[in-house]
Phi, psi and omega in degrees: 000135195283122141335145157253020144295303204283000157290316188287334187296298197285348194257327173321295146310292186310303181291340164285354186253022181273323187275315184200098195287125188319317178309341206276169179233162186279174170169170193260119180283182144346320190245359158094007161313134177254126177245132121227085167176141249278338191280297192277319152357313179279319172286060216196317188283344156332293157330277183321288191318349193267320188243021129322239150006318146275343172274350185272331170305323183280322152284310170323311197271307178343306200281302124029277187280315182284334172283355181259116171283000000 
């Protein structure tokens, strides 16, 4: 019968291996970013969506500026 340090232990492990799984190895995303794991990888894409969003801010004036006679 499991004790309740080793209850407190296993859910512990279980949430950290939630955040980063101890097996995983690391690597460079797109942006030369290091990720390793499924948590920064999603936060990682930010980036990219930021700079989405500034070449499209950037068409925007473009189109703007030409449209003004």
């Amino acid at each position: 019968m499991e004790n309740d340090f080793d209850k407190i232990k296993d859910g512990l492990l279980v949430l950290a291996n939630s955040i980063t799984p101890a097996s995983s190895f690391g690597g460079r995303d797109a942006n030369d970013g290091y990720v390793a794991s499924l948590t920064e990888a999603v936060m990682g894409i930010t980036g990219g969506l930021v700079r989405i969003a500034d070449a499209i801010e950037d068409l925007a004036e473009a189109v703007r500026e030409s449209a003004t006679p």
